[in-house]
GUDRENSE-988814 format. One record per residue: residue number from 0; residue in three letters; x, y, z of N, C-alpha, C in turn. Coordinates in pm, 1 decimal. Layout:
// residues N
(NUM,'Ala',(X,Y,Z),(X,Y,Z),(X,Y,Z));
...
***
This chain:
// residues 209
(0,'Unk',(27087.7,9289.2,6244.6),(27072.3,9388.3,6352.5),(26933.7,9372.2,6415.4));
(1,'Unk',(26925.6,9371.2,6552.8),(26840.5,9360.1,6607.8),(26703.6,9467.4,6624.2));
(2,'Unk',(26560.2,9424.9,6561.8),(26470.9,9531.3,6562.8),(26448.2,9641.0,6682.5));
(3,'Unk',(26495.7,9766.0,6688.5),(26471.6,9866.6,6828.9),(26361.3,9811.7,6841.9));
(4,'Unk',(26332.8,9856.5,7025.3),(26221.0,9817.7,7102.8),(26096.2,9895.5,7069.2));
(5,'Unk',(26126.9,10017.2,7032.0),(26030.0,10165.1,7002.8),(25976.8,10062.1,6873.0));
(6,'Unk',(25979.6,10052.6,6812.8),(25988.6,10003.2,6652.0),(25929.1,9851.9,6671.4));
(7,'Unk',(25946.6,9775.5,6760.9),(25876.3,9638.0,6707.6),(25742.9,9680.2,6819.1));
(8,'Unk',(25747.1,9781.5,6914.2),(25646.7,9797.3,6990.5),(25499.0,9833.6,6889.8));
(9,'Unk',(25607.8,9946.3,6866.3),(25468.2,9978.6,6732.0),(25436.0,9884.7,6639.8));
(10,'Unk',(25493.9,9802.6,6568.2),(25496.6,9714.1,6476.9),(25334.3,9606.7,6531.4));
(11,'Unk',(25393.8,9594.3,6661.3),(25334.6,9449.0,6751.9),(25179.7,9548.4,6733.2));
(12,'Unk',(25182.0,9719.9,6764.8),(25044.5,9720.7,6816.3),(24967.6,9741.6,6693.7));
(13,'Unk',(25033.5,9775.7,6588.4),(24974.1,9798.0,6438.1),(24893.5,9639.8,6451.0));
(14,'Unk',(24991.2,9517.7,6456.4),(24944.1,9356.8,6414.5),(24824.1,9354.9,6505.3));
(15,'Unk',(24820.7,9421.3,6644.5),(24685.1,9393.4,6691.6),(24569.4,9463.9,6628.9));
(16,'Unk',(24578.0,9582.7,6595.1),(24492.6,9638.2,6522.4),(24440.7,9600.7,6424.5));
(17,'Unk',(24526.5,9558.1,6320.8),(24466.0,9472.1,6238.3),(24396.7,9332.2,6254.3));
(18,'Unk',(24453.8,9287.7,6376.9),(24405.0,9125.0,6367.8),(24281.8,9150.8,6407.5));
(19,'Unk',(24261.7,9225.6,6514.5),(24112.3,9334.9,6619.6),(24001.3,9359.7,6494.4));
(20,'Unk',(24038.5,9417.2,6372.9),(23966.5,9467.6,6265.5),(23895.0,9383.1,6182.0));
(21,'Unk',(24018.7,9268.9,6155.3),(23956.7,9162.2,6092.2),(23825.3,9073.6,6181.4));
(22,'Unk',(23806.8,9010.9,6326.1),(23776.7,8971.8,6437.9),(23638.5,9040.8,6437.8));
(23,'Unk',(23669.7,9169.2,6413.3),(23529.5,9269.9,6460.7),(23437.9,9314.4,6375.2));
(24,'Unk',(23522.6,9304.5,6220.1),(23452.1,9224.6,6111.3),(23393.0,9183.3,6085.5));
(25,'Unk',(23411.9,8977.5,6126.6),(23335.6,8900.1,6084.9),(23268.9,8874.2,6216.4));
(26,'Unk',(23280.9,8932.5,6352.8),(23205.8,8854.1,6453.2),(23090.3,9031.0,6531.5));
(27,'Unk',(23167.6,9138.8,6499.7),(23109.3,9220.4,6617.5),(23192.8,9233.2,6707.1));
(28,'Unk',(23112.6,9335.4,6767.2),(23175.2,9340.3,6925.3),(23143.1,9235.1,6994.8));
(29,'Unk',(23018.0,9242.7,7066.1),(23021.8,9111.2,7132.1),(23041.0,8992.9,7076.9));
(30,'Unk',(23065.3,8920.3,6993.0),(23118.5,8810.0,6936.3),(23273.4,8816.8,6921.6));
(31,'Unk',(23348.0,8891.5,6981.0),(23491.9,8911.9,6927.6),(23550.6,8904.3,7095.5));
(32,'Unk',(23640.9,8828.1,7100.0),(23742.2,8793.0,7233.9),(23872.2,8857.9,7227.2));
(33,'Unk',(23929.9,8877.1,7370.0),(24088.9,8913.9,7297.7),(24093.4,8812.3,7298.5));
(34,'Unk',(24109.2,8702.7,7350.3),(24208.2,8589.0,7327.2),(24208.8,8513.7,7158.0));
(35,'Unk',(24082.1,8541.2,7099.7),(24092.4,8567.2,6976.3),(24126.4,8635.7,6860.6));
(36,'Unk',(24179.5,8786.0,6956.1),(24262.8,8857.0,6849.6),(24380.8,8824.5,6909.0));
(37,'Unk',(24397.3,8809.6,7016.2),(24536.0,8736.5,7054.9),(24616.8,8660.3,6947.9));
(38,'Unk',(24584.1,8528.9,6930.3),(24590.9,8467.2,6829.5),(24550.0,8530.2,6675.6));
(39,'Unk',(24533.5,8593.8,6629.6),(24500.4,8611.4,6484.7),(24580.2,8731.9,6531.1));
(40,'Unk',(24650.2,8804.4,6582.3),(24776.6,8865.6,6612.0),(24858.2,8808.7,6581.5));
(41,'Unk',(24910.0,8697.3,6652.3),(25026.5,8618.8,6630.4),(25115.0,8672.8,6777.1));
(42,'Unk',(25036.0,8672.2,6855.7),(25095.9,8790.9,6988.0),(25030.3,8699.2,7159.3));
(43,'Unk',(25140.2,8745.4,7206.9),(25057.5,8662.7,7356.4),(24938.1,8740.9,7422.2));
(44,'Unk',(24889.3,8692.2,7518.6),(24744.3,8786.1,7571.4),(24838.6,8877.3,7631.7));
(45,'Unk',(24950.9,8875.3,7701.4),(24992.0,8977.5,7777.0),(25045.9,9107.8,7655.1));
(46,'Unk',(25115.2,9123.4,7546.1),(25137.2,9187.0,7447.0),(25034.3,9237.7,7439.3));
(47,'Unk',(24864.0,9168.1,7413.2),(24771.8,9273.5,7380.0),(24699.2,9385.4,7500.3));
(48,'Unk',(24717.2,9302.8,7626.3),(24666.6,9408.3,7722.3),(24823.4,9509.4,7764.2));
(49,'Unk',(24920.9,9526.8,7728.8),(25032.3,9588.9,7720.1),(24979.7,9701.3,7689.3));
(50,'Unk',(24898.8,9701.6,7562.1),(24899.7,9800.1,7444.2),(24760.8,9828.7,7452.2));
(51,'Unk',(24646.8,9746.2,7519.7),(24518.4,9790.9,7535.5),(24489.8,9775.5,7672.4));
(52,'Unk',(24423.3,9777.4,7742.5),(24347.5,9755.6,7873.3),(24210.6,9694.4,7837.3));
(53,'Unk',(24139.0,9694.6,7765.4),(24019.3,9604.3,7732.1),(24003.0,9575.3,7606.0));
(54,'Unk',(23902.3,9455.6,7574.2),(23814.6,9518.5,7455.6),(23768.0,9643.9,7356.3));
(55,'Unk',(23718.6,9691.4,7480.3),(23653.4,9866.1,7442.1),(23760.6,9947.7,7354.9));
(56,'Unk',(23885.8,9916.9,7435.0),(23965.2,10040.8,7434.5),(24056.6,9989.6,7237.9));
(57,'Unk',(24046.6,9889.5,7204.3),(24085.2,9814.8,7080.1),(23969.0,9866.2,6986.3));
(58,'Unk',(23856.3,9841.6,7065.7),(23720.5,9866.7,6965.5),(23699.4,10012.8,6919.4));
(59,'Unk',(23788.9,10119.0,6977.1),(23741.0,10240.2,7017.8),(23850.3,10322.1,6857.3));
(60,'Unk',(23995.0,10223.9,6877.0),(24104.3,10283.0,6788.9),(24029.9,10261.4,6659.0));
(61,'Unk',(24002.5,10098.8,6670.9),(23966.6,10047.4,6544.0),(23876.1,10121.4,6464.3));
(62,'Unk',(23746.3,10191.1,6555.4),(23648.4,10231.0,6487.8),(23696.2,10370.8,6451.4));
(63,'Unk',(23762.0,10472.1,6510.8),(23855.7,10586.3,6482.3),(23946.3,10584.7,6398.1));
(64,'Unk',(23942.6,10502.5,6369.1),(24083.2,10470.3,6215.9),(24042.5,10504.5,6093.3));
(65,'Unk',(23945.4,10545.1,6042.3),(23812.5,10486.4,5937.5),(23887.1,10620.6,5877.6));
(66,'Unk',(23949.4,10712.5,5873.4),(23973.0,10827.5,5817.1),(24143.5,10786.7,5738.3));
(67,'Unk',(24205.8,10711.5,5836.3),(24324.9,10712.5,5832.3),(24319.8,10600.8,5692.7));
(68,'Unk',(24256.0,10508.8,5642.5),(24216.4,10422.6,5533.7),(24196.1,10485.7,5409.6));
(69,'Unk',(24136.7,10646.7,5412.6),(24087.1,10718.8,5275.6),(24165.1,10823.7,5258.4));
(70,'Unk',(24170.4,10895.8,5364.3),(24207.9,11022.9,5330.4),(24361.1,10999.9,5237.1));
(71,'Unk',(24452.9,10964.8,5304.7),(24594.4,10948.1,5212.4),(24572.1,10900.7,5083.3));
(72,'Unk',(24519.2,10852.5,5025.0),(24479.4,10819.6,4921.6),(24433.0,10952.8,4826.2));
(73,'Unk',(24386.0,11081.6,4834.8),(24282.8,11165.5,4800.5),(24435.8,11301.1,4771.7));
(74,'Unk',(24397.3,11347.0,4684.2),(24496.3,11519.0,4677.9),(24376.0,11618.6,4641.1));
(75,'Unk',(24275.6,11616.0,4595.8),(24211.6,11658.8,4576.5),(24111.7,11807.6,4652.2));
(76,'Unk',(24085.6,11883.2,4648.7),(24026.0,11953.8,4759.6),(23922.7,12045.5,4751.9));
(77,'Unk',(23784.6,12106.7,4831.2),(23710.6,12109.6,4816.6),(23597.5,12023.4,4827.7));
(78,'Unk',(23484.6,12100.6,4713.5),(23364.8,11980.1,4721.5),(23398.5,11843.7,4646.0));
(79,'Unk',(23531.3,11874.6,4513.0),(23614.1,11719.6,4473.9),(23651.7,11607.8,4582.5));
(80,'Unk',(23687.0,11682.5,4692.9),(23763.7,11609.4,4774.0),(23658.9,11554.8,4881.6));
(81,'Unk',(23534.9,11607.3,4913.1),(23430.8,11576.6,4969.7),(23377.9,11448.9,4863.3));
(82,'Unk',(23377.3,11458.2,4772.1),(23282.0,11369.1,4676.7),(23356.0,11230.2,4673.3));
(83,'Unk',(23531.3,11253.0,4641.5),(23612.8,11209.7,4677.8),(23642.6,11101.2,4802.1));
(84,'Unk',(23601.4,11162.0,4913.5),(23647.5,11098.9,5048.6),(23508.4,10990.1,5062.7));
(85,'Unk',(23402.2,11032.6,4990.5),(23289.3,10911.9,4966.7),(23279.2,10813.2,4876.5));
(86,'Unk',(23360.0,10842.7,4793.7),(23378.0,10754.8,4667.9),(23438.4,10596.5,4726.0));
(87,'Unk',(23576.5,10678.4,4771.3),(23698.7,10624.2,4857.2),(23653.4,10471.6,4901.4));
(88,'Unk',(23589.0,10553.6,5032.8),(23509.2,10502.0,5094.8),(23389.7,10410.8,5039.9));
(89,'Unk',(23328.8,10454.4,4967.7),(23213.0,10333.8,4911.4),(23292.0,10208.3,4889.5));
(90,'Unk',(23370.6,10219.1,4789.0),(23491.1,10131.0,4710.9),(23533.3,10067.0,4856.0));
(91,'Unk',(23653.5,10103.5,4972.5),(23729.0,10044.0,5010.8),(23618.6,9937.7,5130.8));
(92,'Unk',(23461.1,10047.6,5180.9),(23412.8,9889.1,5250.8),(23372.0,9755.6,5180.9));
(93,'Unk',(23405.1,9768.5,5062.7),(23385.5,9626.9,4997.6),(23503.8,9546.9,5010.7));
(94,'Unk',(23592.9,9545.4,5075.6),(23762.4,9491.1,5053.2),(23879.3,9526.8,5186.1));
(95,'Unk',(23851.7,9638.8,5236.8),(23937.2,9662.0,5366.8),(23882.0,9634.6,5489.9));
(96,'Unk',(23891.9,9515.6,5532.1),(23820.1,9513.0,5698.0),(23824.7,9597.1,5801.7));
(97,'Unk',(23932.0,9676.1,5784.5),(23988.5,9802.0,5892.1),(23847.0,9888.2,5903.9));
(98,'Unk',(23826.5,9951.3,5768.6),(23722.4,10020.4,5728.6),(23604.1,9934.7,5774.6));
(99,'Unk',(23584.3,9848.6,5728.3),(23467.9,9780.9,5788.1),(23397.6,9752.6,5882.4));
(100,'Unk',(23526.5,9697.5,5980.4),(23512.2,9701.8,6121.4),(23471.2,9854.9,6186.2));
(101,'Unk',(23522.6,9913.8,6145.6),(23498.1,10080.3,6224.4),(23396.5,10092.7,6195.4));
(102,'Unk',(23292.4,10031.4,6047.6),(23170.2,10139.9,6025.5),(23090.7,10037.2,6134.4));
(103,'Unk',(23111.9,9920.6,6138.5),(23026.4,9779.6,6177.0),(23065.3,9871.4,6347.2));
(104,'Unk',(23147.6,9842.5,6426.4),(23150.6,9923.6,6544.8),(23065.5,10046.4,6569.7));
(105,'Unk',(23076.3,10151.0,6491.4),(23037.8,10264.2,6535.6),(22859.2,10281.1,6469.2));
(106,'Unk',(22834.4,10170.8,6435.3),(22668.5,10132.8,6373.2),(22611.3,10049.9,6512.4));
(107,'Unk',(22688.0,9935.2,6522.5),(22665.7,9843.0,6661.0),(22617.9,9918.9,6764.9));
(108,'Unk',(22694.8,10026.9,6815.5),(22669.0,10102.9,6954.2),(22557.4,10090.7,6996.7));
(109,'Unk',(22439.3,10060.4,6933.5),(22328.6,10088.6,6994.6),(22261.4,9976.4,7071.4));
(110,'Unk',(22358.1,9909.8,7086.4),(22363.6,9764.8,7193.5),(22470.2,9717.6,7258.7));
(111,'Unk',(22519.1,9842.6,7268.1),(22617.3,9801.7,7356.8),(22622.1,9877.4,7512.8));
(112,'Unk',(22675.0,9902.9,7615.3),(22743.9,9976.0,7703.5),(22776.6,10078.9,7708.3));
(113,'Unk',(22832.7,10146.8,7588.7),(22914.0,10206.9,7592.6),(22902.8,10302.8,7451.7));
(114,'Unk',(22878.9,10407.3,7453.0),(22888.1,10534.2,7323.4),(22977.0,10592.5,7312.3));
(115,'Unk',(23006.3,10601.6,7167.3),(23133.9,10664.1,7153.2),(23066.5,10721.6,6988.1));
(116,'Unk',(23070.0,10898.0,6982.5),(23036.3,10923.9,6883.3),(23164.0,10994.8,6798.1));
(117,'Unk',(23285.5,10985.8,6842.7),(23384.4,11049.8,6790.1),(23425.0,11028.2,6642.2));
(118,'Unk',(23368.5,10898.4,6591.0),(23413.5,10861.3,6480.1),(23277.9,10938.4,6353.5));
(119,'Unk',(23198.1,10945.7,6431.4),(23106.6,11060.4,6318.2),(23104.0,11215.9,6354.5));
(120,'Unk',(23203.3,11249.1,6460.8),(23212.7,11391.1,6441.8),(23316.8,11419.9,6433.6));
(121,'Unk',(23382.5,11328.0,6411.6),(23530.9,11368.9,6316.3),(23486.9,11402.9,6157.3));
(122,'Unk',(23409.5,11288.4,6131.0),(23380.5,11298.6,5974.4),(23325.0,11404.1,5937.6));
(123,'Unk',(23212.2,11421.9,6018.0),(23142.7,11614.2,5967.3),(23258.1,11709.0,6025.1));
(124,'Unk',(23381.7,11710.1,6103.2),(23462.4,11804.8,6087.6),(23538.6,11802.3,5949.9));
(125,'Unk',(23586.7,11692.1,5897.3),(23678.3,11644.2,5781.2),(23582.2,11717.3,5685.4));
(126,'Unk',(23438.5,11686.1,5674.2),(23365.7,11739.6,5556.5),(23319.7,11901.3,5561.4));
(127,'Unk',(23283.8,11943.6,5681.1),(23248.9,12095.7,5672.1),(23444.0,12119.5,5641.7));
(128,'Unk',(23554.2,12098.1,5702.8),(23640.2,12170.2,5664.5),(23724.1,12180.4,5505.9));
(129,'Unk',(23639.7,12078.2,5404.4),(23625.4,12076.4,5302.8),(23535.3,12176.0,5253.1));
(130,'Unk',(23417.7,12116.4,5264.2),(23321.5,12250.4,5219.1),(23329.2,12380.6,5280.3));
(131,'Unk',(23421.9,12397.8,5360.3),(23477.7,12585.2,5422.9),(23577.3,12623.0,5295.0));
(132,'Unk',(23625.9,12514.4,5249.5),(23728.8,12555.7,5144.8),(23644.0,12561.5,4996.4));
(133,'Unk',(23567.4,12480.7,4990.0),(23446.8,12515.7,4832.4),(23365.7,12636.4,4886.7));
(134,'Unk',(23342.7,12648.8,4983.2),(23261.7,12803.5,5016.0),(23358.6,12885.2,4941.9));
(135,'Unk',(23484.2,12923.1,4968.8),(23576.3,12994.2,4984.5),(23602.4,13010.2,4817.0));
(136,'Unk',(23629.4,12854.4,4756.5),(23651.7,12905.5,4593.7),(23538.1,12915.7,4541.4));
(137,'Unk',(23408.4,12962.3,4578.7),(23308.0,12997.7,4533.2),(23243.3,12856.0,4445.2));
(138,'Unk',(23259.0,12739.7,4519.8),(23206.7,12622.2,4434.0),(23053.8,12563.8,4472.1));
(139,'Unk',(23012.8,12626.8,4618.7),(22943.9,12608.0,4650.0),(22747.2,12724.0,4638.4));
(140,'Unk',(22662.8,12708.0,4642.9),(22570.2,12758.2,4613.4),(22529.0,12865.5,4766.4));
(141,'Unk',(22502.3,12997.7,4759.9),(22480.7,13072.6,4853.6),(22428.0,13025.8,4983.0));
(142,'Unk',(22281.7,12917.9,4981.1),(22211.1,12880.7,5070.7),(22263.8,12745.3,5123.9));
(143,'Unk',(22425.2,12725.6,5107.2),(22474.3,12571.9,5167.3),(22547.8,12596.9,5290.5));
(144,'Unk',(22479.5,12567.6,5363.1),(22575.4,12601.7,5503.8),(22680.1,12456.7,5516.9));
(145,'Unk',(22788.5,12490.8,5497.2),(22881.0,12391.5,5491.3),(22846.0,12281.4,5652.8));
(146,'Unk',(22844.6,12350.1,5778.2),(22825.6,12232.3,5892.2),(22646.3,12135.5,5852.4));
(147,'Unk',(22593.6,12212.5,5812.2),(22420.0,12174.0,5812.6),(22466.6,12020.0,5705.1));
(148,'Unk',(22564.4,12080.1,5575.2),(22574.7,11909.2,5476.5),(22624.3,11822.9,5547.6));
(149,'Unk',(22756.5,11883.5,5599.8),(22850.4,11815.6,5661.8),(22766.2,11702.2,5724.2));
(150,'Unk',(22708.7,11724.4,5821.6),(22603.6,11663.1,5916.1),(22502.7,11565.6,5844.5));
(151,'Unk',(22473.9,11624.5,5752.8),(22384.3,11536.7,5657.6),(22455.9,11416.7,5567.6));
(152,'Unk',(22569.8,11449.3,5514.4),(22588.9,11349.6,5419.5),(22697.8,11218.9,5561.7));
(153,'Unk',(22726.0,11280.9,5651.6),(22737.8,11184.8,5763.5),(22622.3,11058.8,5795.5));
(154,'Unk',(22481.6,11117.4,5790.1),(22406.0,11016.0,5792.1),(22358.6,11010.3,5651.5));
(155,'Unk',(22377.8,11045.3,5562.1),(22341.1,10960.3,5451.4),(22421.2,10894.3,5442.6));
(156,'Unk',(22558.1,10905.0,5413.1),(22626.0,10792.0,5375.4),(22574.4,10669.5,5489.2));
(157,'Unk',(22602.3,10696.2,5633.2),(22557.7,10589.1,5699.9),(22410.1,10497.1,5626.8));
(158,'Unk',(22327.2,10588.7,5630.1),(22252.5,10519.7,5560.2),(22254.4,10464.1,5450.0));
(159,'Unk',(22297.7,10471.0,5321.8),(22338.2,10412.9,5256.2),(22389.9,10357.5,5272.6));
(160,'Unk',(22504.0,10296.4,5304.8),(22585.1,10153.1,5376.6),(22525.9,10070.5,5399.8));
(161,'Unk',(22429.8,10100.0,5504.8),(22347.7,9995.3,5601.5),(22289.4,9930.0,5473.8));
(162,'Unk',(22157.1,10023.6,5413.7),(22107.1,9957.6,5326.0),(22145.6,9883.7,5193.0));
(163,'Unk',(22281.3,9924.3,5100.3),(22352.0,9816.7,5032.1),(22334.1,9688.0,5115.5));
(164,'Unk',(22430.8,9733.2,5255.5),(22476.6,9581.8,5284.0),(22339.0,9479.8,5357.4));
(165,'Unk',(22257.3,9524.9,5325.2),(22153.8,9477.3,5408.1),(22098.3,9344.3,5266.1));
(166,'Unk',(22072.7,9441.0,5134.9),(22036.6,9384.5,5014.4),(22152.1,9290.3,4958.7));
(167,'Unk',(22251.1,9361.1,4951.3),(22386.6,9319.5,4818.2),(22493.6,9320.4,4896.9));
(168,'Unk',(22525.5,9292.8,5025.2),(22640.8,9304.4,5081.6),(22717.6,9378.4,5039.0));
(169,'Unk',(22690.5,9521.1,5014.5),(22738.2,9628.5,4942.2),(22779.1,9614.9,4845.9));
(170,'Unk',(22776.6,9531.4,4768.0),(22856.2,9503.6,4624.4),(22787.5,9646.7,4513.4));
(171,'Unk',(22684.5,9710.9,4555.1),(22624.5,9833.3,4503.2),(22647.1,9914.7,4597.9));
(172,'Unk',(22735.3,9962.3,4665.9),(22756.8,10063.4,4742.4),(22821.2,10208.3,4654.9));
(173,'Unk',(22935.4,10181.2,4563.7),(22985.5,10249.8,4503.5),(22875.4,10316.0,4378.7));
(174,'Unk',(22780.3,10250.6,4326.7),(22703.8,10285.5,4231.1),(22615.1,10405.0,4349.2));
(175,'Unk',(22546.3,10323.3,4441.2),(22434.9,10411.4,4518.0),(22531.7,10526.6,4502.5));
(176,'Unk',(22645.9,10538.5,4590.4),(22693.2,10672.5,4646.7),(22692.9,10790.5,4515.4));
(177,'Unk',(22758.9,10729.5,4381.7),(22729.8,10787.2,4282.4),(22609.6,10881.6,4257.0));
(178,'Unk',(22489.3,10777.3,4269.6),(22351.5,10826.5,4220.5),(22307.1,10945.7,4348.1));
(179,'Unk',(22395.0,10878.8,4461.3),(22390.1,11008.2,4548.7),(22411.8,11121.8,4528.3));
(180,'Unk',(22558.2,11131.8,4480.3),(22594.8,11286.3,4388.6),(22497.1,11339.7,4270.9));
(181,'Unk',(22458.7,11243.3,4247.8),(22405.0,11302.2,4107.3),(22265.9,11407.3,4127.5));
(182,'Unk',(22222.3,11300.9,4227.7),(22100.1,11367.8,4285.8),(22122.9,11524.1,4348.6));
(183,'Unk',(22231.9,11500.7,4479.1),(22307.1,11629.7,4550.1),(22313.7,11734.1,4448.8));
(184,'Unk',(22440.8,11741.9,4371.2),(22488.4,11828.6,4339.0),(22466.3,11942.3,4287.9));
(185,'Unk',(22332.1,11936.5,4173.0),(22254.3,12023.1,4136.9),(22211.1,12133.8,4237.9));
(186,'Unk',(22144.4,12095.8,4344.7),(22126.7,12115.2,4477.9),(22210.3,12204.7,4585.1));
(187,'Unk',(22362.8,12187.8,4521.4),(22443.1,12208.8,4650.9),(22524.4,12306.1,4543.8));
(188,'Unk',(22582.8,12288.1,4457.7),(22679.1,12361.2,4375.0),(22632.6,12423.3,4231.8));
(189,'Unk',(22726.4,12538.3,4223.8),(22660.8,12623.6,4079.9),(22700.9,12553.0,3990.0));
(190,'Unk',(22584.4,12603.7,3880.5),(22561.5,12516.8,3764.6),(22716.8,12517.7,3687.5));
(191,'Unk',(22754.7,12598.6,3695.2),(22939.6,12611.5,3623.1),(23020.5,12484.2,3700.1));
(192,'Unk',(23004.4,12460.0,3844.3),(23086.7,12394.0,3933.2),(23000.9,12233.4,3910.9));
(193,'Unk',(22923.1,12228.8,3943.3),(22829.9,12059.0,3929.0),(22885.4,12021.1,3804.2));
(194,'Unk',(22881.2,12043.7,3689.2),(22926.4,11972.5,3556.3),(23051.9,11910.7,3556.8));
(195,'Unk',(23140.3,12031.2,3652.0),(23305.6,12002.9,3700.7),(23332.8,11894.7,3750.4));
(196,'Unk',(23244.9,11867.1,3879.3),(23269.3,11756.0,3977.8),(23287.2,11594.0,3919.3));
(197,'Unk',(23427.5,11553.7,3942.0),(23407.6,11438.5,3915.9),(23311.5,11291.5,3952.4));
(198,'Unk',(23237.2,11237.3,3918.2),(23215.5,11116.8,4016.1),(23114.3,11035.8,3926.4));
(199,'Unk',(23207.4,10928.6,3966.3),(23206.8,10803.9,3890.0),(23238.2,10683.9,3964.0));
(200,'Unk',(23188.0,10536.4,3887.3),(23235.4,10430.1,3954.9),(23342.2,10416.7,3957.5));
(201,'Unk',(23397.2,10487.5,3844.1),(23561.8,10444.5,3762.2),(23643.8,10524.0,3859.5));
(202,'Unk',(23577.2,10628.9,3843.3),(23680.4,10699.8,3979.1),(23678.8,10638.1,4085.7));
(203,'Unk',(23603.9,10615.2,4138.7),(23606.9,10546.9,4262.9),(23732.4,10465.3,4314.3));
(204,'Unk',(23739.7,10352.0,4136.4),(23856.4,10269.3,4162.0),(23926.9,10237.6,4129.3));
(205,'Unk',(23947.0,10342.8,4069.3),(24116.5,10490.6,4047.9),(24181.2,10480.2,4142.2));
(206,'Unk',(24083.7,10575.3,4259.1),(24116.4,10611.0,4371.3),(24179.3,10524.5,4487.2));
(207,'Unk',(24081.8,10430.3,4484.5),(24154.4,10366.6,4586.5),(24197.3,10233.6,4549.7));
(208,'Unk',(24232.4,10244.9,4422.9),(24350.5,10131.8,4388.3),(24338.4,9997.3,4364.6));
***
């Protein structure tokens, strides 16, 4: 039976996405062509401007995806699921280019054309609406304003990234983020709740498999 059109459409634009991810990966934005994700698609140039209109507009999904890589992975909720969605994350930029590409994109911007900050204020929404829910089961410490971390562990983690991959090509990313919590938590959650919190390397890659 022949694949519906709805169905290989999507299929075709998933393969660009990925081929786009891998591409933007190892080259950047400016080092990355369509006619080179064209090919590492497996798709004609007309298939990819079908489904994109530029560069940008490929570079833009790719780097917005970065949620869609961790979160399904996670049941967890609260400040677990905050600690959680970093763990994830430490672990999967060593191994998923999807992820990679998005952090490498939305780090790049600052030479490019074109800003796009949606992919870090999604993440401090994902994390304050976690920590609205540890406010709520009382996991969190009186003086934590859930948007003020939110905001913060957005650029720490960024920062941390950068600097693994700068030294160790992140191959210590998952340890740093650790020593991150360890440091945090005291800090952020009552002494009953910090002992609770899981986080570990091992968890880490539990989690994402």
């Amino acid at each position: 039976m022949p694949e519906p059109k709805q169905d290989r459409a999507i299929r075709t634009r998933e393969e660009i996405i990925r081929a786009a991810a891998e591409v933007f990966d190892e080259r950047g934005y400016n080092g990355a062509s369509m006619r080179e994700i064209m090919k590492r698609a497996g798709v004609t140039l007309g298939a990819v401007y079908f489904h994109f209109p530029n560069k940008e507009a490929i570079a833009r999904e790719v780097m917005n995806s970065q949620p869609d890589t961790i979160l399904p992975r996670l049941t967890s909720q609260g400040l677990q699921q905050v600690v959680d969605i970093t763990l994830v994350w430490s672990r999967q930029l060593q191994s998923d280019p999807t992820l990679r590409a998005g952090v490498r994109l939305a780090v790049e911007q600052s030479g490019l054309d074109w800003r796009d900050t949606s992919s870090y204020t999604a993440w401090e929404k994902i994390f304050e609406e976690c920590l609205l829910l540890a406010r709520e089961r009382g996991e969190l410490l009186g003086h934590v304003s859930p948007r003020d971390m939110a905001g913060f562990l957005v650029g720490a983690c960024t920062g941390v990234q950068l600097y693994s991959d700068l030294l160790y090509r992140r191959a210590d990313l998952t340890q740093r983020t650790v020593n991150m919590w360890e440091l945090l938590l005291p800090g952020v959650a009552g002494p009953d709740i910090a002992g609770q919190i899981k986080v570990s390397v091992r968890r880490a890659s539990a989690l994402a498999g």
